[in-house]
PDBQT receptor file of N, H, CA, C and O in Angstrom, charges set to zero:
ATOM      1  N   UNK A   1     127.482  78.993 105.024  1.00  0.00    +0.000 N 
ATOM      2  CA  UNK A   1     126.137  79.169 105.548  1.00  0.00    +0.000 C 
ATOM      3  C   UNK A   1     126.229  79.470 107.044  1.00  0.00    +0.000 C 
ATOM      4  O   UNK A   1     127.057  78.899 107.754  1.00  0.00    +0.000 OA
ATOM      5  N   UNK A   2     125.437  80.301 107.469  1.00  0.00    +0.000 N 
ATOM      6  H   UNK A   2     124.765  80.765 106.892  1.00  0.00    +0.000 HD
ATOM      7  CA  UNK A   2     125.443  80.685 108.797  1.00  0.00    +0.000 C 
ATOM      8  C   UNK A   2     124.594  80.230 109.468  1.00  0.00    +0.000 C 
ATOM      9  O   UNK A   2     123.469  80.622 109.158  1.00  0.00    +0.000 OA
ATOM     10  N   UNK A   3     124.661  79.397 110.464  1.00  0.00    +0.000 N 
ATOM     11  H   UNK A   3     125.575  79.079 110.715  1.00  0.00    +0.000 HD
ATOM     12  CA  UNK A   3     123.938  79.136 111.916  1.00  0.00    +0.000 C 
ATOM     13  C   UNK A   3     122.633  79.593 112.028  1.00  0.00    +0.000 C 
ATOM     14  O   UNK A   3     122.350  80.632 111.432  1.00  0.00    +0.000 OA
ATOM     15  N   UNK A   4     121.533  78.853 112.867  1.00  0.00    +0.000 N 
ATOM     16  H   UNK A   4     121.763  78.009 113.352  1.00  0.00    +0.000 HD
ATOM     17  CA  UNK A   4     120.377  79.648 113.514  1.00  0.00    +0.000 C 
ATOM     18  C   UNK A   4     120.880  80.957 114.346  1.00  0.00    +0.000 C 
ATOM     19  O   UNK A   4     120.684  82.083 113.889  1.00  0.00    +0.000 OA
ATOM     20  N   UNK A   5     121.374  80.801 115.279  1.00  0.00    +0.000 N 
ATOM     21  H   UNK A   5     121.533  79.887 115.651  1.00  0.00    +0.000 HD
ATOM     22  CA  UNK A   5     122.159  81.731 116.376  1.00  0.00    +0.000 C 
ATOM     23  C   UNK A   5     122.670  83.106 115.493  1.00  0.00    +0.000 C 
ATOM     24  O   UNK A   5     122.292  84.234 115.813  1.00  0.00    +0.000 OA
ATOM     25  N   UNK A   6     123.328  82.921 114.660  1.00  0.00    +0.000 N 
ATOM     26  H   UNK A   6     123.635  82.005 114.401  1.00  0.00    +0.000 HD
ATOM     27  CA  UNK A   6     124.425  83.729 113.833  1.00  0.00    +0.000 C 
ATOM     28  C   UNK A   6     122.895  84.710 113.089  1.00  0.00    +0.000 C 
ATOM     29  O   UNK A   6     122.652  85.877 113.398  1.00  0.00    +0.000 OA
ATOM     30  N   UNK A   7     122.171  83.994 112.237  1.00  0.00    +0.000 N 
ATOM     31  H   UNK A   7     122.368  83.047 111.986  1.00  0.00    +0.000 HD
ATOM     32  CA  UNK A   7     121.021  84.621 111.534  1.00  0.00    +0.000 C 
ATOM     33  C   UNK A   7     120.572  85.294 112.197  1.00  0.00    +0.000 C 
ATOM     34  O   UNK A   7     120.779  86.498 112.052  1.00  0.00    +0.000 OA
ATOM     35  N   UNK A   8     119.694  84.779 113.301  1.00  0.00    +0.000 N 
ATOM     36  H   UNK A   8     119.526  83.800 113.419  1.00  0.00    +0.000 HD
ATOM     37  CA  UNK A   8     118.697  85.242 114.546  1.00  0.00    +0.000 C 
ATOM     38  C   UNK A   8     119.666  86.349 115.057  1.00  0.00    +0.000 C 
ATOM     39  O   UNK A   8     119.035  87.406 115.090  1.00  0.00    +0.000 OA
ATOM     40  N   UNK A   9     120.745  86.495 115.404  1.00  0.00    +0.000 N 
ATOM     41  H   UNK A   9     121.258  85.637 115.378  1.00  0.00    +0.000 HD
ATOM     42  CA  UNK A   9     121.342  87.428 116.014  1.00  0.00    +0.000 C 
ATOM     43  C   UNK A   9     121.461  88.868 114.789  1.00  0.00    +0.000 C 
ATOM     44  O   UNK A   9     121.274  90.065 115.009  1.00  0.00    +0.000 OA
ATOM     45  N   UNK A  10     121.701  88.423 113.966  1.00  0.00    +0.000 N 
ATOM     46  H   UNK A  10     121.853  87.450 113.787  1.00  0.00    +0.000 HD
ATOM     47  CA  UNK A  10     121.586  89.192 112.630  1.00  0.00    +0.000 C 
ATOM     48  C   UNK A  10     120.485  90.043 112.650  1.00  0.00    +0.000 C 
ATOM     49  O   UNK A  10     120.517  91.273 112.684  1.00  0.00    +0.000 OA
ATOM     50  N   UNK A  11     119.404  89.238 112.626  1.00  0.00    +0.000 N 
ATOM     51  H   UNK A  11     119.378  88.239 112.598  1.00  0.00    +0.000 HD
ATOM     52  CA  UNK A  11     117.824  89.844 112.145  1.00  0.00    +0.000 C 
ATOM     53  C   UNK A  11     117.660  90.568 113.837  1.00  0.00    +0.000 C 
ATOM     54  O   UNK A  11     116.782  91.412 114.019  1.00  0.00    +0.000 OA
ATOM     55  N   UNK A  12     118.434  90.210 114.802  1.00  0.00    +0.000 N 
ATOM     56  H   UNK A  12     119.147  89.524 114.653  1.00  0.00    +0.000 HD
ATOM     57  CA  UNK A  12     117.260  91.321 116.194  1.00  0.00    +0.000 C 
ATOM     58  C   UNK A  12     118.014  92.327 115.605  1.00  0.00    +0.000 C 
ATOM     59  O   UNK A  12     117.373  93.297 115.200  1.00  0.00    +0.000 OA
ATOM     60  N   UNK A  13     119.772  92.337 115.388  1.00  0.00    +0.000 N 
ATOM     61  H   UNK A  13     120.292  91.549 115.717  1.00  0.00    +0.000 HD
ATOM     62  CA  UNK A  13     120.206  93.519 115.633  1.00  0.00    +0.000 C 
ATOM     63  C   UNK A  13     119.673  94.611 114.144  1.00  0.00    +0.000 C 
ATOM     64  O   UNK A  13     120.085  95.768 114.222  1.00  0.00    +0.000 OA
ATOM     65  N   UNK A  14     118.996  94.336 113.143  1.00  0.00    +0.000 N 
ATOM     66  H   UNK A  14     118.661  93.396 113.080  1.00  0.00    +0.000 HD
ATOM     67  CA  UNK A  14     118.609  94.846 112.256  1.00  0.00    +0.000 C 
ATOM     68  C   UNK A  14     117.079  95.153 112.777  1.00  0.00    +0.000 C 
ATOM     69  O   UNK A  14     116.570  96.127 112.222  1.00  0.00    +0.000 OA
ATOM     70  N   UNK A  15     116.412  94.606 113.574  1.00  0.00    +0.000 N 
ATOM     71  H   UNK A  15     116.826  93.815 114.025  1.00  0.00    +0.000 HD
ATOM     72  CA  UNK A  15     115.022  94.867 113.935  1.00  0.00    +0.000 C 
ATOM     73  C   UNK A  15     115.135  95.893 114.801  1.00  0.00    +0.000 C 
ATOM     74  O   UNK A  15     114.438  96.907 114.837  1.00  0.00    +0.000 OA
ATOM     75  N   UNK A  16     115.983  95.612 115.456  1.00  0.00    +0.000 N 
ATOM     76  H   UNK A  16     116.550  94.788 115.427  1.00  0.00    +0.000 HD
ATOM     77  CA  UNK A  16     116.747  96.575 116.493  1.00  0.00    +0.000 C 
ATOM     78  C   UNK A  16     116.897  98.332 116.140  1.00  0.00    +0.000 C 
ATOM     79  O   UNK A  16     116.238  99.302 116.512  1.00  0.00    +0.000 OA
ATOM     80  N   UNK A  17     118.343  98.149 115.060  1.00  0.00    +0.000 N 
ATOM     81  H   UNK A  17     118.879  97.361 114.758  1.00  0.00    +0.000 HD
ATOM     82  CA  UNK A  17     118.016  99.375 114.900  1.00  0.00    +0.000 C 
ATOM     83  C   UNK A  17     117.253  99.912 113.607  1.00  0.00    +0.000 C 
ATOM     84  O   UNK A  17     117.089 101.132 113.625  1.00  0.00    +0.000 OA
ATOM     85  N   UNK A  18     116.806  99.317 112.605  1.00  0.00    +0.000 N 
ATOM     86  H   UNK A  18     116.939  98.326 112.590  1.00  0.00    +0.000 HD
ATOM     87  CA  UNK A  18     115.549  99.797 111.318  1.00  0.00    +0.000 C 
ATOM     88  C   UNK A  18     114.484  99.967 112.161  1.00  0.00    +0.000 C 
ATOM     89  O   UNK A  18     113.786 100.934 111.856  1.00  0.00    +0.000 OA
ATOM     90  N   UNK A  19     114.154  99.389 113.054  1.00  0.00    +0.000 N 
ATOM     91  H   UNK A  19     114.721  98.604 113.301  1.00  0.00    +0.000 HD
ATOM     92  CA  UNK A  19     112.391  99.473 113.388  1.00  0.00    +0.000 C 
ATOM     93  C   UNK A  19     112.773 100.033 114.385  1.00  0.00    +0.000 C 
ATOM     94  O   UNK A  19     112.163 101.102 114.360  1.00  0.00    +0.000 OA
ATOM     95  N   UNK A  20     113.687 100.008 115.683  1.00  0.00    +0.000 N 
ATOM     96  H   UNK A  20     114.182  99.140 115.704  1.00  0.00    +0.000 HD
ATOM     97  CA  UNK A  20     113.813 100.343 117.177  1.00  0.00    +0.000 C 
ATOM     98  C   UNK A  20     112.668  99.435 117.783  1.00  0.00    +0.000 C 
ATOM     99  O   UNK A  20     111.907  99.856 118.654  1.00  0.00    +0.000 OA
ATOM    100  N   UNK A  21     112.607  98.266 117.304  1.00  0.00    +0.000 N 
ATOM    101  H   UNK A  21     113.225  97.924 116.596  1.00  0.00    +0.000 HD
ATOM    102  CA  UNK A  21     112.353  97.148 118.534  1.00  0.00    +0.000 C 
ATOM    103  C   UNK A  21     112.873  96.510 119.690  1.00  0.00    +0.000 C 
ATOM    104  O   UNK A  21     113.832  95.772 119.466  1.00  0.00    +0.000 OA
ATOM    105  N   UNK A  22     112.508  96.595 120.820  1.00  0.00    +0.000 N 
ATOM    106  H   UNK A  22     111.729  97.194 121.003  1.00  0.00    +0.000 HD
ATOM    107  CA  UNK A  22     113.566  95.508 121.704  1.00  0.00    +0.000 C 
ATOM    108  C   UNK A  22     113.662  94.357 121.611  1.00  0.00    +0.000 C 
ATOM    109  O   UNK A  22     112.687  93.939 120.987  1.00  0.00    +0.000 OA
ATOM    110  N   UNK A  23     114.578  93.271 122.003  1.00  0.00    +0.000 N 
ATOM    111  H   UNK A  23     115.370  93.610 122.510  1.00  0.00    +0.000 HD
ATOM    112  CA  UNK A  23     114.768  92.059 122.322  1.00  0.00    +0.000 C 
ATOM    113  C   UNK A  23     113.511  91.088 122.451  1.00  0.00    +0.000 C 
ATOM    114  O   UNK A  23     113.353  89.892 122.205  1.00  0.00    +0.000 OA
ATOM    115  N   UNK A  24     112.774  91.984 122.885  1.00  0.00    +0.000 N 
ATOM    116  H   UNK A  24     112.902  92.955 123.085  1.00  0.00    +0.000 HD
ATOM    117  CA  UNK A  24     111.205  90.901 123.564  1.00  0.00    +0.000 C 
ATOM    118  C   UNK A  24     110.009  90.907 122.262  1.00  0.00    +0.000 C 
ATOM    119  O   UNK A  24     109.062  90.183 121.956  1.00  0.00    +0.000 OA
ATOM    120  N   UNK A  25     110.571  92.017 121.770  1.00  0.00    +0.000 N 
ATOM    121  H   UNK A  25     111.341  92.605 122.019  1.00  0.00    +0.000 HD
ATOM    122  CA  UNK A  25     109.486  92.410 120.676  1.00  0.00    +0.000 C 
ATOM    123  C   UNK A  25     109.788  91.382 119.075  1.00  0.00    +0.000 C 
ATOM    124  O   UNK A  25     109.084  90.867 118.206  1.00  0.00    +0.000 OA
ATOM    125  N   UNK A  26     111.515  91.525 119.439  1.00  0.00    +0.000 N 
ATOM    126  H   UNK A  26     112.087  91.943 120.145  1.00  0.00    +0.000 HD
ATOM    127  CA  UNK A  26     111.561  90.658 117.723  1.00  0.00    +0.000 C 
ATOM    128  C   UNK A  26     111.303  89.074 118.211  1.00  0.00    +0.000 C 
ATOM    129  O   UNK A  26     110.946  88.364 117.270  1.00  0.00    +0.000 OA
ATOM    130  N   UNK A  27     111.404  88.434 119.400  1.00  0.00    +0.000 N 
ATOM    131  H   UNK A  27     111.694  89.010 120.165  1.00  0.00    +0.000 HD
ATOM    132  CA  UNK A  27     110.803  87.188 119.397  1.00  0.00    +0.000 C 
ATOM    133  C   UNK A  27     109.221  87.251 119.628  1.00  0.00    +0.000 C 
ATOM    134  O   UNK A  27     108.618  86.197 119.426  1.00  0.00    +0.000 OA
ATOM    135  N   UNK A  28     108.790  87.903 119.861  1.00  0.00    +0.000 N 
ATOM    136  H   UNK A  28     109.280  88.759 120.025  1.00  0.00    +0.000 HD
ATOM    137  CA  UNK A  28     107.428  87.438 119.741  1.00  0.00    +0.000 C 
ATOM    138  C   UNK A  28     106.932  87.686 118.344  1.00  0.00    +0.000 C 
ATOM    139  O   UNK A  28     105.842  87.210 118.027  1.00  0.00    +0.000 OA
ATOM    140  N   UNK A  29     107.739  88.497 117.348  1.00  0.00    +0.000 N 
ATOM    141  H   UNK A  29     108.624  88.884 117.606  1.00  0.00    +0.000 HD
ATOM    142  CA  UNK A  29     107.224  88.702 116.118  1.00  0.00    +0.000 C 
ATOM    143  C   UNK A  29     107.011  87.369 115.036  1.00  0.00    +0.000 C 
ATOM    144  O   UNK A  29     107.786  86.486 115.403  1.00  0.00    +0.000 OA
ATOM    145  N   UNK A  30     106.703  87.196 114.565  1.00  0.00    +0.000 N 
ATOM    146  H   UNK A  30     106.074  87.914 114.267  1.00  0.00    +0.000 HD
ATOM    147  CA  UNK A  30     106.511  85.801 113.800  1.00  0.00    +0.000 C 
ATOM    148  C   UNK A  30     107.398  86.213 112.560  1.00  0.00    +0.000 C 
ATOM    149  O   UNK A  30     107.605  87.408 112.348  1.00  0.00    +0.000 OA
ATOM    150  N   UNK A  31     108.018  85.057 111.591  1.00  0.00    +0.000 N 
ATOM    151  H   UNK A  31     107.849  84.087 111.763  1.00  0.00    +0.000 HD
ATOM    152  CA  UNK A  31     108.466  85.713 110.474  1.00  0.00    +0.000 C 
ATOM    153  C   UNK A  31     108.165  86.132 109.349  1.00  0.00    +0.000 C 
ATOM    154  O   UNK A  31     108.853  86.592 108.438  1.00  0.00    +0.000 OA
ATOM    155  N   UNK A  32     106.568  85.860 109.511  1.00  0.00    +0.000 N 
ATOM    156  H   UNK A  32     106.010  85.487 110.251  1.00  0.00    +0.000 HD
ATOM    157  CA  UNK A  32     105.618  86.764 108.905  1.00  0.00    +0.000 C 
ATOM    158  C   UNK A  32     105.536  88.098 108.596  1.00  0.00    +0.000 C 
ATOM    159  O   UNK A  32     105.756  88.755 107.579  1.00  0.00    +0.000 OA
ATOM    160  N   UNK A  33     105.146  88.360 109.776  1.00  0.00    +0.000 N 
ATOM    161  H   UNK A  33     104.967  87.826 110.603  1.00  0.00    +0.000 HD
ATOM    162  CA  UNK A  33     105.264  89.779 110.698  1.00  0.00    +0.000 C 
ATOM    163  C   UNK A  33     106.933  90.761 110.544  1.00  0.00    +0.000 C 
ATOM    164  O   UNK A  33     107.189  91.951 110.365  1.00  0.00    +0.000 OA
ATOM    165  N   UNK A  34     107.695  89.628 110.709  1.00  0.00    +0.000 N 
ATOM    166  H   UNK A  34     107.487  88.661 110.855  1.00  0.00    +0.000 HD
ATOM    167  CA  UNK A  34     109.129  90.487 110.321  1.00  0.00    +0.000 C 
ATOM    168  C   UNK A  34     109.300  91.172 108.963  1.00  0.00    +0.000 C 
ATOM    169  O   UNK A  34     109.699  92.312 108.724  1.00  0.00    +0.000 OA
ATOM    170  N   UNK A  35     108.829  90.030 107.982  1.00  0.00    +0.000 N 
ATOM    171  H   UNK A  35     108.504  89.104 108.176  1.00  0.00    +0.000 HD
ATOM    172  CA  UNK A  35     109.017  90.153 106.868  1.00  0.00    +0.000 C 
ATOM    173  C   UNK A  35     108.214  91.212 106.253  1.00  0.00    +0.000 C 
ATOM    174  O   UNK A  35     108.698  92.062 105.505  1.00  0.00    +0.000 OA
ATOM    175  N   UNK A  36     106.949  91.145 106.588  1.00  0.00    +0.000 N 
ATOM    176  H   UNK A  36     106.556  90.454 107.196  1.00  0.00    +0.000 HD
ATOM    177  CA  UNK A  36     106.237  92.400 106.295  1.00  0.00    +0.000 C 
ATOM    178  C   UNK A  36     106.705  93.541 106.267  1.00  0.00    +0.000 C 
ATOM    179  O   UNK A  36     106.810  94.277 105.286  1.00  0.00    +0.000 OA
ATOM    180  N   UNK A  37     107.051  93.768 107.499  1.00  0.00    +0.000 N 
ATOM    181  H   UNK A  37     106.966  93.170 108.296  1.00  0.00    +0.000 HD
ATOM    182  CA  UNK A  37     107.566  95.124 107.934  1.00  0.00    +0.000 C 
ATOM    183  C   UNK A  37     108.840  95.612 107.291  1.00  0.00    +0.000 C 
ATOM    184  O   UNK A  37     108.927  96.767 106.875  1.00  0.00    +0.000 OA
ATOM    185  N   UNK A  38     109.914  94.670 107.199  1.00  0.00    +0.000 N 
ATOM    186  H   UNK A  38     109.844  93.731 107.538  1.00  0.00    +0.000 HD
ATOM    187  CA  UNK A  38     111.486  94.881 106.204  1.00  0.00    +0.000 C 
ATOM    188  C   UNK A  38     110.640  95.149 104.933  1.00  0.00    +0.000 C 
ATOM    189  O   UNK A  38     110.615  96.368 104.765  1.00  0.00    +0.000 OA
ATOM    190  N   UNK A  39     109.834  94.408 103.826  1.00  0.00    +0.000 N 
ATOM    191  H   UNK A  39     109.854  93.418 103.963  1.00  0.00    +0.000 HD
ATOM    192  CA  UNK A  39     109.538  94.783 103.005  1.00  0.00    +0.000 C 
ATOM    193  C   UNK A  39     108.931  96.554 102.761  1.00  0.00    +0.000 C 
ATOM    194  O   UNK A  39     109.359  97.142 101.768  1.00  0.00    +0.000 OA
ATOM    195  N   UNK A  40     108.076  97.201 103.585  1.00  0.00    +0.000 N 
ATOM    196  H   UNK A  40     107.728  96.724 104.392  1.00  0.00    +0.000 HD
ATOM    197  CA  UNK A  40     107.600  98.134 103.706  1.00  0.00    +0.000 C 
ATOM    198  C   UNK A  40     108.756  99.094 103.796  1.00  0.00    +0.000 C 
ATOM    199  O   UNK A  40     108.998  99.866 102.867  1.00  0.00    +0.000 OA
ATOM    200  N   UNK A  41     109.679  99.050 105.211  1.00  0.00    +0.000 N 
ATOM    201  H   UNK A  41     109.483  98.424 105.965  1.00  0.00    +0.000 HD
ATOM    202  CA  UNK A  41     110.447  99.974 104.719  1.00  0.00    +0.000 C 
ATOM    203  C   UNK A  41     111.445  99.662 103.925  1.00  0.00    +0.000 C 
ATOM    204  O   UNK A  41     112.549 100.030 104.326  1.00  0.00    +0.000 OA
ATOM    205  N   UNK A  42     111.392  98.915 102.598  1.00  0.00    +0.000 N 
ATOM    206  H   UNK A  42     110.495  98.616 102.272  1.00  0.00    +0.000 HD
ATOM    207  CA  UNK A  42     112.665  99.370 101.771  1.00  0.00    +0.000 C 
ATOM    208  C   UNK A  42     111.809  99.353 100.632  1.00  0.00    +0.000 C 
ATOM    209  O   UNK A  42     112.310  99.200  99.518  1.00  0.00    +0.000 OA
ATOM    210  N   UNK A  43     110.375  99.514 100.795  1.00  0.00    +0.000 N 
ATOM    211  H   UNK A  43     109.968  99.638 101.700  1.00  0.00    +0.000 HD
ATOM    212  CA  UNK A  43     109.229 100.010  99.725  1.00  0.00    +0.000 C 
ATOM    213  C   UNK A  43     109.101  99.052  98.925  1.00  0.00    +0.000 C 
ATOM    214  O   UNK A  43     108.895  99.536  97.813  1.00  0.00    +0.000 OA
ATOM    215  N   UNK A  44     109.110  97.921  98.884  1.00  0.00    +0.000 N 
ATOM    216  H   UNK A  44     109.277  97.527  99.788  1.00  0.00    +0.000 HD
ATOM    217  CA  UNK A  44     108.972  96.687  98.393  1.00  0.00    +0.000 C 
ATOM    218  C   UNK A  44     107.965  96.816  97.649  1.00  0.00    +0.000 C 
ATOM    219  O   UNK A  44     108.076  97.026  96.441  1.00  0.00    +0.000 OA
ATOM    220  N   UNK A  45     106.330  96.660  98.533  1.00  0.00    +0.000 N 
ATOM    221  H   UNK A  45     106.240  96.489  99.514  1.00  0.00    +0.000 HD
ATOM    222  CA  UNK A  45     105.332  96.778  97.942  1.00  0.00    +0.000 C 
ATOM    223  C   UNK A  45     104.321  98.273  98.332  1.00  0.00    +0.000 C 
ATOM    224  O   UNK A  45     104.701  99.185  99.066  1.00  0.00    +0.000 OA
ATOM    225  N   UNK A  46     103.360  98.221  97.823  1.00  0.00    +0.000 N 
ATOM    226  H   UNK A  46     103.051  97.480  97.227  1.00  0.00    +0.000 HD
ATOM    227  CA  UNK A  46     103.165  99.294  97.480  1.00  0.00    +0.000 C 
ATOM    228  C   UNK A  46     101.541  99.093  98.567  1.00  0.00    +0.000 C 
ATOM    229  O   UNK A  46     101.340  97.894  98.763  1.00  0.00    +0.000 OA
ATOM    230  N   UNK A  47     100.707  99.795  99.082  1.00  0.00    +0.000 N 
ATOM    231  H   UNK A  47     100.871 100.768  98.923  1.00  0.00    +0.000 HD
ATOM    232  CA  UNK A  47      99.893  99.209 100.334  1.00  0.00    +0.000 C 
ATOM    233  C   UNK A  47      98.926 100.354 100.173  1.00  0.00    +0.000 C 
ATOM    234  O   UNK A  47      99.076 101.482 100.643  1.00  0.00    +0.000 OA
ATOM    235  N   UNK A  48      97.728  99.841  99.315  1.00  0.00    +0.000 N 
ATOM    236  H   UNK A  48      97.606  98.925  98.933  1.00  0.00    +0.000 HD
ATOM    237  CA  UNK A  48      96.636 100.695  99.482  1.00  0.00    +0.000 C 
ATOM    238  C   UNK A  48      95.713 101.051 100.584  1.00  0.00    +0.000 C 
ATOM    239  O   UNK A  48      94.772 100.301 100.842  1.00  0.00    +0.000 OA
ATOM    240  N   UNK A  49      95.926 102.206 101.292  1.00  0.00    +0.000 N 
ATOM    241  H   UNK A  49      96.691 102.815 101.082  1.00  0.00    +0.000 HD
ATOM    242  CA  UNK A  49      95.132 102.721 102.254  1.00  0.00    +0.000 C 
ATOM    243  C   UNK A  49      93.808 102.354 102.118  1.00  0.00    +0.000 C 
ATOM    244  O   UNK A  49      93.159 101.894 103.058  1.00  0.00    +0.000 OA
ATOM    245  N   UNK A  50      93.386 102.520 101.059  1.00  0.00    +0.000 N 
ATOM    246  H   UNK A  50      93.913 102.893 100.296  1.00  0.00    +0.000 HD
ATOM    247  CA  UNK A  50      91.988 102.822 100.901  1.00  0.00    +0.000 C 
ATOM    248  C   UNK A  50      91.008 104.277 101.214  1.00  0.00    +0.000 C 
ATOM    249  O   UNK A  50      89.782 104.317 101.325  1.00  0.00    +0.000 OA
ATOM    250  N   UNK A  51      91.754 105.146 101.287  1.00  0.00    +0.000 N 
ATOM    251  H   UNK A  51      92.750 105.113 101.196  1.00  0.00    +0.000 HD
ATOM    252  CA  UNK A  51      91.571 106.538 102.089  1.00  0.00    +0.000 C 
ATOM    253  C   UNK A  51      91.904 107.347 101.199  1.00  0.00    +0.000 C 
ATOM    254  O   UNK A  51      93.085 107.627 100.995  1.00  0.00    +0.000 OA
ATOM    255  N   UNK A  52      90.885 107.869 100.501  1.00  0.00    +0.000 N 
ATOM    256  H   UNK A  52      89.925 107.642 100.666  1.00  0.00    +0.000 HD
ATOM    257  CA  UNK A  52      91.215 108.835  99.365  1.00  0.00    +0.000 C 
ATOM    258  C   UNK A  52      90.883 110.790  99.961  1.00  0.00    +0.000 C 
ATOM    259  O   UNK A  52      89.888 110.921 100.674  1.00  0.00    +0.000 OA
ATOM    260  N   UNK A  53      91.592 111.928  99.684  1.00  0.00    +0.000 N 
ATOM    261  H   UNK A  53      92.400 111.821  99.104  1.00  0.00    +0.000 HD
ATOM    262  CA  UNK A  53      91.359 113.063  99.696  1.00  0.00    +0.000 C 
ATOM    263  C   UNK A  53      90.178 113.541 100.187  1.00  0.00    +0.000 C 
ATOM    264  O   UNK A  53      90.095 114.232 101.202  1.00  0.00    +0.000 OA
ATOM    265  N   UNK A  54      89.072 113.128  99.362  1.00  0.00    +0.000 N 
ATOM    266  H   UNK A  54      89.140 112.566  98.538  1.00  0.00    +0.000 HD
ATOM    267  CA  UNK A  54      87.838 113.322  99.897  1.00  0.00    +0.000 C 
ATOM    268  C   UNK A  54      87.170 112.400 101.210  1.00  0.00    +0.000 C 
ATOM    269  O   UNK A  54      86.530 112.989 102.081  1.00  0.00    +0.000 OA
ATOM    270  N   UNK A  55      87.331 111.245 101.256  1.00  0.00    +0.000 N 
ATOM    271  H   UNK A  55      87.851 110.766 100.549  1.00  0.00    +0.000 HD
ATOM    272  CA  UNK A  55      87.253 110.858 102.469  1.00  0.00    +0.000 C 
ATOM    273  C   UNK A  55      88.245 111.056 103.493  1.00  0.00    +0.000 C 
ATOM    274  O   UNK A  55      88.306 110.415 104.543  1.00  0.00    +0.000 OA
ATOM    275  N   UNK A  56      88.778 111.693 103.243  1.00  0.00    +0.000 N 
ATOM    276  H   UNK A  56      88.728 112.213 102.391  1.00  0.00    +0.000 HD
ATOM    277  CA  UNK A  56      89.972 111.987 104.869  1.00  0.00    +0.000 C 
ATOM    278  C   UNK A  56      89.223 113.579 104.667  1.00  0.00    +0.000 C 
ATOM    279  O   UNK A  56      88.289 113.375 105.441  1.00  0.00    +0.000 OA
ATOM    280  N   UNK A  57      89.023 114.796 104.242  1.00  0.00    +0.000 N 
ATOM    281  H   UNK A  57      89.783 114.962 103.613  1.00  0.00    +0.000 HD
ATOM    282  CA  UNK A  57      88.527 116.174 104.763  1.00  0.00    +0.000 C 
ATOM    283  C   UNK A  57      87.510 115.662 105.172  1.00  0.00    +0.000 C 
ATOM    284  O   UNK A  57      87.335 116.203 106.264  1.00  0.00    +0.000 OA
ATOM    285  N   UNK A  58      86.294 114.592 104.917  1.00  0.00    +0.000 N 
ATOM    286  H   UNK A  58      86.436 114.153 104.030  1.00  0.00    +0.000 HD
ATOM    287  CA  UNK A  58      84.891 114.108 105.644  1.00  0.00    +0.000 C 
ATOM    288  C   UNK A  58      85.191 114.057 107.102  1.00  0.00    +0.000 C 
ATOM    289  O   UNK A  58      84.672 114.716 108.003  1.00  0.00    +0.000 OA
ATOM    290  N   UNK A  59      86.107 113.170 107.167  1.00  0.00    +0.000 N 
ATOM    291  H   UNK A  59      86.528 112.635 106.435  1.00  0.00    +0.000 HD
ATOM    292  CA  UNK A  59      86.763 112.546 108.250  1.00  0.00    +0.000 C 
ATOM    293  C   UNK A  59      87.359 113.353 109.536  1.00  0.00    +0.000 C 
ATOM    294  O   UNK A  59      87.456 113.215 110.756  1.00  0.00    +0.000 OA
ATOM    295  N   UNK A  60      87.662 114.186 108.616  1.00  0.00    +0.000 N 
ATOM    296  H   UNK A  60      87.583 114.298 107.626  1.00  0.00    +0.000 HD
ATOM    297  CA  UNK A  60      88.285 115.678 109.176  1.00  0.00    +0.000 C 
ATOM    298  C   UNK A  60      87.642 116.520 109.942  1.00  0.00    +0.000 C 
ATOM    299  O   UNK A  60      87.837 117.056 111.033  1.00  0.00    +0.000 OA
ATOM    300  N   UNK A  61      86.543 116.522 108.844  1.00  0.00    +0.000 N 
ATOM    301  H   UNK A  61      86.385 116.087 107.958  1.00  0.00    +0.000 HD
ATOM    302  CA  UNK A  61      85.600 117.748 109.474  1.00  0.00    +0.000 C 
ATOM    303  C   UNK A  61      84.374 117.167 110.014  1.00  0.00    +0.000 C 
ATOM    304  O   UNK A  61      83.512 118.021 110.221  1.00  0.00    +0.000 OA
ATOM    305  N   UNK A  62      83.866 115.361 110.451  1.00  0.00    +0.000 N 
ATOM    306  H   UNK A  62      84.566 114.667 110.282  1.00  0.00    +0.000 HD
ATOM    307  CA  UNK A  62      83.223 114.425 111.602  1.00  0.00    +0.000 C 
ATOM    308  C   UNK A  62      84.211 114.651 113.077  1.00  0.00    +0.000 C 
ATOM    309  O   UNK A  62      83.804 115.055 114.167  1.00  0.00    +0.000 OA
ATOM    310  N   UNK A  63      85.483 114.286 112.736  1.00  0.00    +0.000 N 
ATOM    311  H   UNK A  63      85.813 113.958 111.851  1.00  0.00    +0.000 HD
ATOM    312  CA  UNK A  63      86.539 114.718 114.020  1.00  0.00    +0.000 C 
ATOM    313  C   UNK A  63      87.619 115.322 114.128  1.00  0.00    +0.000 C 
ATOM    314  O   UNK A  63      88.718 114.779 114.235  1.00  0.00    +0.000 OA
ATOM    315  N   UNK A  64      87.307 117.007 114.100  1.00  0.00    +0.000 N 
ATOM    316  H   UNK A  64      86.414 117.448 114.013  1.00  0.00    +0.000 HD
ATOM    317  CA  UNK A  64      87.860 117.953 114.237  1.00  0.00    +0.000 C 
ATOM    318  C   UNK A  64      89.195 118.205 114.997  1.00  0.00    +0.000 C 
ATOM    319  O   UNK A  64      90.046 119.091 114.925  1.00  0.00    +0.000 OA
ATOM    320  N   UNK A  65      89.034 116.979 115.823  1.00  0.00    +0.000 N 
ATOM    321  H   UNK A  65      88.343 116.259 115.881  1.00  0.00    +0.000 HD
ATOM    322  CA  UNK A  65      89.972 117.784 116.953  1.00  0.00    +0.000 C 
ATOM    323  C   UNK A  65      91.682 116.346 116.471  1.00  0.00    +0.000 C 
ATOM    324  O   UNK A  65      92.761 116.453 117.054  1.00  0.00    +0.000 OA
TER     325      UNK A  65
């Protein structure tokens, strides 16, 4: 079993380079928040927008630019 230190050092340098977070960013992240995000990119779960075809051209053509 590995250490707090050993883990924690583990998870920045993976936050590090999967996300390109800095040092300041993976401690303030909660392991909530970490976990979320590892799940997403290795497509874990699946995350309904709520933003279907027809409401994004509405959307589109309210703000054009």
């Amino acid at each position: 079993m590995t250490g707090f230190a050993q883990g924690a050092a583990r998870l920045a340098g993976v936050a590090g380079w999967l996300l390109g977070w800095r040092p300041d960013e993976f401690w303030r992240a909660t392991p909530a928040e970490l976990a979320a995000v590892l799940r997403a990119a290795r497509e874990d779960e699946v995350v309904d927008a709520g933003v279907d075809g027809v409401v994004l051209d509405r959307l589109r053509a309210m703000f054009p630019d």
